[in-house]
NUVOTOR-361019 format. One record per residue (C-alpha): x negated, y, z negated; residue in one letter. Coordinates in steps of 0.2 Angstrom, whole numbers, plus 5000, padded with zeros to 4 digits. Example, Ala and Ser with C-alpha at 12.3 -4.5 7.8 and 13.67 -1.06 7.14 Angstrom:
2
493849784961A;493249954964S;
END
This chain:
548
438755604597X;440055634613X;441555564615X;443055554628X;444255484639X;443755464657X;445255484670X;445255304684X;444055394695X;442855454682X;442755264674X;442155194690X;440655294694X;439855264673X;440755094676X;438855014678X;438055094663X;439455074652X;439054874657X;437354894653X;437554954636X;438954854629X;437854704636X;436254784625X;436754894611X;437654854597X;439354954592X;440154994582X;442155054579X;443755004573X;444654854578X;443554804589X;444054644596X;445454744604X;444154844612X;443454694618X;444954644628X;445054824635X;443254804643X;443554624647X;444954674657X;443954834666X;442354744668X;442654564668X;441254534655X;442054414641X;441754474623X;440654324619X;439554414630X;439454574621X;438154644610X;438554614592X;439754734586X;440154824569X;441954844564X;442554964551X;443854874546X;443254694544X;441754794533X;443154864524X;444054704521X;442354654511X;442454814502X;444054804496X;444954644500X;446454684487X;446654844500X;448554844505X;448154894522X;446154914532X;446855034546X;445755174550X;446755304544X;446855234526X;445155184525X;444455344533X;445555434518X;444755314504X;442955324509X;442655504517X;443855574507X;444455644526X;446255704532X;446655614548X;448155684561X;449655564563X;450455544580X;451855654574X;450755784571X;450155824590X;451755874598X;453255754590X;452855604605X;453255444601X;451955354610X;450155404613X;449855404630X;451255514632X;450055654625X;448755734638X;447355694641X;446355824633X;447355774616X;447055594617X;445255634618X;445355754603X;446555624594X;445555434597X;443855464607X;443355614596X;444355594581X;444155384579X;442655354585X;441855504573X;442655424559X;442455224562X;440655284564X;440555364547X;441555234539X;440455104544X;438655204542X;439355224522X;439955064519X;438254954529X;436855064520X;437855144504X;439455054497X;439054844502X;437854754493X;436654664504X;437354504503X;438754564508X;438154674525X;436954494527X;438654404526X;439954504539X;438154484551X;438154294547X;440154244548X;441354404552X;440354484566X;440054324575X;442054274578X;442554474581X;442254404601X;442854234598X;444454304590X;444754424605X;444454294618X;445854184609X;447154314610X;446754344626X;447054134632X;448754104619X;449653954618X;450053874634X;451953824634X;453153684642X;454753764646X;455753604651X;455153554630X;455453724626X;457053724631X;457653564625X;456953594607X;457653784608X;459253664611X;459153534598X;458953654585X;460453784591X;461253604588X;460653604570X;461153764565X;463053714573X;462953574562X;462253674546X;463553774548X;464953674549X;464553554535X;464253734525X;466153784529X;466653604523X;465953644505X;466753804505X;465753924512X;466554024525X;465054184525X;463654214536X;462254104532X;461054244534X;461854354522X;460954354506X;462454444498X;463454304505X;462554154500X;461954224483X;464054264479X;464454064485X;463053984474X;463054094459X;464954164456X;465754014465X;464653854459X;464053954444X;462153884448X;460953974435X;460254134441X;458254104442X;457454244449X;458654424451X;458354544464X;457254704458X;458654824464X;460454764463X;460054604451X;460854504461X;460154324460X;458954284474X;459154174489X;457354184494X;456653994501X;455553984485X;457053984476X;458053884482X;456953744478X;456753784462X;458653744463X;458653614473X;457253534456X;458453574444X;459953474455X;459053334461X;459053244443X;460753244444X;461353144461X;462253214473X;463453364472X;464253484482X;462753594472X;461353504477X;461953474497X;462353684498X;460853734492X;459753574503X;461153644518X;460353834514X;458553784514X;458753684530X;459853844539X;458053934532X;456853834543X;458053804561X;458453984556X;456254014557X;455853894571X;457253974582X;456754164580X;454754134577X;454353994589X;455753944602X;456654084605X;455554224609X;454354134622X;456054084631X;456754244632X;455154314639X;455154194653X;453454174650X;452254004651X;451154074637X;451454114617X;450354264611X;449954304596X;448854404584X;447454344577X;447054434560X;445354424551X;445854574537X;447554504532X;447054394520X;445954434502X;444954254503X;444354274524X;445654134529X;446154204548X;448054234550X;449354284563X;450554354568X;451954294573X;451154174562X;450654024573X;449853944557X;451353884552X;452053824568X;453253664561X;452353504566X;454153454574X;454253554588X;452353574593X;452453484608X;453053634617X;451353694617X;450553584632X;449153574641X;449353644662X;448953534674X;447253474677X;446653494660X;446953444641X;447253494625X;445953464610X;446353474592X;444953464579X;445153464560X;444053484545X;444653334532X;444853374514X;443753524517X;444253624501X;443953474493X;442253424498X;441953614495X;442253594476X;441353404477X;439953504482X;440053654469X;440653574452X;439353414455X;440653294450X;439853124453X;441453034455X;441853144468X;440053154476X;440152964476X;441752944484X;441453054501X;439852994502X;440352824502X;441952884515X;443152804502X;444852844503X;444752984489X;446552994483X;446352774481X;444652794472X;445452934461X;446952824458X;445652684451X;444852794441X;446652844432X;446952664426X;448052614442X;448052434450X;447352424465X;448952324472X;449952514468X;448852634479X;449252584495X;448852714509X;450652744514X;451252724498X;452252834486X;450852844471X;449452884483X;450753034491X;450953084472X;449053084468X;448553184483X;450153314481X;449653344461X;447753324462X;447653464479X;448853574468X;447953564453X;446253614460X;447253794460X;447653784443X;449553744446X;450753694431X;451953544434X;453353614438X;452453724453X;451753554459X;453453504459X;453853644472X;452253624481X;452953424483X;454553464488X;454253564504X;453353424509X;454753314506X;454153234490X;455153234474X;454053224460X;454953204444X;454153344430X;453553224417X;452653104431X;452053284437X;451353334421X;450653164417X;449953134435X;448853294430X;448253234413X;447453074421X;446753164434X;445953284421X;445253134412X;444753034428X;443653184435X;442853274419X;441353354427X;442453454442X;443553534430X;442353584416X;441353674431X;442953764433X;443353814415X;441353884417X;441553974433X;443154064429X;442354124413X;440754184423X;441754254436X;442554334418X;440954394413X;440254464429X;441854554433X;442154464451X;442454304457X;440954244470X;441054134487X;439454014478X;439253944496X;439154104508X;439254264495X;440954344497X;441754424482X;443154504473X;443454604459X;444554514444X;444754664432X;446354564427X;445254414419X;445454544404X;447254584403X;447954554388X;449654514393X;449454294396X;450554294408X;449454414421X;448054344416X;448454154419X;448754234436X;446954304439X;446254164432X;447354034444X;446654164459X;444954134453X;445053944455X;445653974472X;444154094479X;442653964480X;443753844488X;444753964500X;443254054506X;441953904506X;443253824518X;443653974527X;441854014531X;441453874537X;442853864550X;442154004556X;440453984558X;440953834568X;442053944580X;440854034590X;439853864596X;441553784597X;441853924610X;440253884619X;440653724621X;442353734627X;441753864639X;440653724646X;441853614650X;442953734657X;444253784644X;444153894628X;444853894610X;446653944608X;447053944590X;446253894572X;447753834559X;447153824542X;445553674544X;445853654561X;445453704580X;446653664595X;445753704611X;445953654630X;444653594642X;444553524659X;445253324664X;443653234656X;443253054659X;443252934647X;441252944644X;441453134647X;442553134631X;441553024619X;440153154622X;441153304621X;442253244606X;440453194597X;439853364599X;441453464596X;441353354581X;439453434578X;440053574579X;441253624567X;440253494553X;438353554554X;438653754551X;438153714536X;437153604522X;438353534508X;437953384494X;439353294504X;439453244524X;440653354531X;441953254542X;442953314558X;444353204565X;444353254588X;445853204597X;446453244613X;448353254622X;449153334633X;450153414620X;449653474602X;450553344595X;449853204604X;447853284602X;448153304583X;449053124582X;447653054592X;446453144581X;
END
C-alpha cells in the first residue's frame, strides 16, 4: 500500500483516475464523510455517488459503543495495540498544514491511512460478529454519504427573523435580569458561585445535588427543576420565582449563544453544523452545535430561499409502535392499527370517562408524559422532571398513580419488558430485536441497587432507542434521492424527524411528492403495526412542521 500528498499540480494530472476509483471501489478510512466533502469539493462528484465506504470509526462505534471517544488515535491504541505521533510531536506547530509536506505525508496519508486500514481489516473479519458487519452494511454505511451531503447544504437562514428574534430574546434576558435584582440578587447570572451563594445561603433552599469538588450546591438546569418540584406545592414565593427566573436566564441564555448569535455574527445566510453518527451509544445521530434541540420558538429563522420550500417529515410515536411491535401487547397492536388516538384509548382502558380525555386536554397531556416516560423505566418523581420542561406540572402522587393504571391497562407490553431485561441479563447484552445492534450490560449484575436499577432503566431504553433510530436512517438515503429529484436535498434529522428543501412544487406536484416522501421514511421496514409519517410543507420550519 502507497500513500501521499500530492502538491495542486500533481492532483490534476491523477485527477481522472482518482474519479474512476472512488466511483468503483469501495474505501475505506476514518471519518470518512469528511473525505467525502474533500472530494466533492475537488471533483464535484456528490458522496451519494460514491462507492460504498468503510469507516473505522463508525465500525468502532458497534464495537464499543460505551467508548468515551472513536477518534483514530484512541482506537488505533485499543485495537493494534499501536503508538500514534501527536501533532506536538512533529515540530511543536499548532496547526497541521503548517508542517511540510513530506511530514504531513508521513503523519496522515502514511501514518492514517495505514492504521484506519488495519483498524477496520481487524474489526470487519476478527472483532464484529456478523450481524453486526451485515448491520453497519445495511444502516451505517448507507447514510455516511447522506450525513456528508447534509453538512455540506446547512440550514438556510432569514436574517431580517434572525435579527428580530436575536432582539426579543436580548430583551428577555434584560428583563430576567432585572426582576432577579428585585428579589435580591445583585450577581451575574451566569455565575454558578453566584446563583448557588443567593439560593442556598441567602433563601436557605435545600441543597439537592453538591458539586464533586468544592461541594458546593449545584446550579445545573436539572436541578433547578427538582427545586422548582419541591416549591411548586407551595404557591408562589420569592423561592419558587428565583429559581423559575434562573431556569428561564438558562434557555435565553442557550438560544442566544447556540442558535441566534453565532449565525449573526458570522454574517452568514447559512447555520452549519456537525452531524455525528459515533456520539451517541443507541445510534441516534447528534450534532454539534446541537441543532436537535433547536427551541421550537425561534425556528422560523430557518427559512426556505426564494424559489423553493421547506419540507418537514416526522415519524409519529415511533418508539412507541417500536415496543407495539416487540412486547405483542394487543391493546397496543389494536390501537395503531385501528389509528386510534393512543393516549385516549389508553386512558379508556385505565377506567377514565370518555367525557375526561379530550385531545387538548389536561389528563390526555398527563397520560402521554407518564406513559412515554415510563416505557424507559422512569420513577414518579423523574416523570415529574420529564413533565415539567414541557411545561406540565404533574403532582407526585397523580405521577405515581398515573403509572399504576397504566401498568394495569397494558399488562402484556410490560411483562415483555421485565423478560427482555432479564434475557438481556442473561446474555450479557442488551440486543436491537429489530435490526441487531448491541451493548454490553455487565452492570445488570452489580450488587449495588442503585447501579443496577440504572443498567436495567438503560436496557429498557436500547430496543426502543435503536429500533427507532435505525429506522430513521434507513429512510435517509431514499429521502435524499427523492429530494435530489425535485431539486433540493436533506438538511437536518431531529430525533423522528426529517426537514428538507425542494424546489416551488404545484399543488398536484406536492400531493405526490409528500405521498412519496411519506413512502419513504414508513416502508424501510416490516413492523406488526403500520408505520405513520405526518409531511408538511412552509416556507419556514415552523410553518412545514405546523402544516405537517
Amino acid at each position: 500500500h502507497h500513500a501521499g500528498y500530492l502538491e495542486p499540480p500533481v492532483l490534476e494530472e491523477v485527477r481522472d483516475e482518482v474519479l474512476r476509483l472512488v466511483l468503483s471501489k469501495p474505501f475505506l478510512g476514518s471519518n470518512l464523510k469528511y473525505d467525502a466533502q474533500v472530494l466533492y469539493t475537488w471533483l464535484g462528484v456528490y458522496p451519494c455517488d460514491l462507492a460504498p465506504t468503510w469507516d473505522s470509526q463508525v465500525l468502532d462505534a458497534l464495537a464499543r459503543p460505551d467508548a468515551f471517544e472513536h477518534g483514530l488515535k484512541p482506537i488505533t491504541r485499543h485495537w493494534l495495540r499501536r503508538d500514534v505521533l501527536e501533532l506536538k510531536d512533529l515540530g511543536g506547530v499548532e496547526h497541521f498544514w503548517e508542517l511540510p509536506y513530506a511530514t504531513q505525508a508521513l503523519y496522515a496519508a502514511a501514518g492514517d491511512a495505514r492504521n484506519s486500514y488495519d483498524v477496520v481489516q481487524q474489526l470487519r473479519n476478527e472483532v464484529l460478529p456478523r450481524s453486526l458487519v451485515e448491520y453497519y452494511v445495511r444502516i451505517e454505511q448507507p447514510v455516511i454519504p447522506v450525513l456528508a451531503e447534509m453538512e455540506l447544504e446547512g440550514l438556510p437562514l432569514d436574517r431580517k427573523e434572525l435579527l428580530r428574534l436575536t432582539d426579543e430574546y436580548e430583551q428577555r434576558g434584560v428583563r430576567v435580569q432585572q426582576e432577579l435584582r428585585a428579589l435580591g440578587f445583585d450577581g451575574n447570572p451566569n455565575a454558578d458561585v453566584a446563583i448557588a451563594r443567593f439560593l442556598y445561603e441567602e433563601l436557605h433552599l435545600p441543597m439537592l445535588v453538591r458539586t464533586p469538588k468544592v461541594q458546593r450546591g449545584s446550579v445545573a438546569l436539572d436541578v433547578l427543576r427538582r427545586l422548582q418540584l419541591l416549591l411548586l406545592p407551595n404557591g408562589d414565593s420569592r423561592e419558587l420565582r428565583a429559581v423559575q427566573l434562573f431556569i428561564e436566564w438558562s434557555e435565553v441564555d442557550k438560544a442566544l449563544s447556540t442558535f441566534l448569535l453565532p449565525p449573526l455574527r458570522s454574517g452568514s445566510d447559512v447555520f452549519l453544523f456537525d452531524l455525528l453518527q459515533t456520539a451517541a451509544k443507541t445510534g441516534r445521530l447528534s450534532t454539534k452545535p446541537n441543532s436537535q434541540n433547536w427551541p421550537e420558538g425561534i425556528r422560523d429563522i430557518c427559512a426556505a430561499r426564494d424559489g423553493e420550500e421547506l419540507v418537514d417529515g416526522d415519524l409519529g410515536q415511533i418508539e412507541v409502535r417500536v415496543g407495539a411491535h416487540l412486547s405483542q401487547d394487543p391493546d397496543m397492536l389494536r390501537d395503531f392499527r385501528n389509528n386510534e388516538d393512543v393516549y385516549v384509548s389508553l386512558g379508556r382502558s385505565m377506567g377514565f370517562p370518555e367525557e375526561r380525555l379530550d385531545k387538548h386536554g389536561a389528563l390526555r397531556k398527563n397520560i402521554k408524559t407518564v406513559y412515554l416516560a415510563d416505557m424507559y423505566e422512569s420513577a414518579p418523581p423523574k416523570i415529574q422532571a420529564i413533565g415539567l420542561r414541557q411545561d406540565n406540572y404533574i403532582p407526585l402522587k397523580e405521577a405515581r398513580d398515573l403509572q399504576e393504571r397504566i401498568h394495569k391497562a397494558r399488562p402484556r407490553y410490560y411483562t415483555w419488558r421485565e423478560e427482555y431485561i432479564e434475557e438481556s441479563r442473561r446474555r450479557g447484552y442488551a440486543l436491537d430485536e429489530l435490526f441487531g445492534r448491541r451493548r454490553d450490560m455487565p452492570r445488570l449484575h452489580a450488587i449495588d441497587p442503585a447501579t443496577r436499577g440504572a443498567a436495567e432503566r438503560e436496557t429498557c431504553n436500547w430496543p426502543h432507542q435503536t429500533g427507532a433510530g435505525g429506522i430513521l436512517k434507513l429512510s435517509m438515503r431514499g429521502v435524499q434521492e427523492l429530494c435530489r429529484s425535485a431539486g433540493g436535498a436533506l438538511l437536518n434529522q431531529v430525533h423522528d424527524e426529517l426537514l428538507a428543501r425542494v424546489g416551488a412544487l404545484t399543488v398536484p406536484q406536492w400531493a405526490e411528492f409528500r405521498h412519496e416522501f411519506a413512502k419513504r421514511m414508513t416502508e424501510v421496514v416490516e413492523l406488526s403495526v403500520p408505520l405513520v409519517a405526518e409531511v408538511g410543507r412552509g416556507r419556514t420550519w415552523a410553518s412545514a412542521k405546523g402544516e405537517a
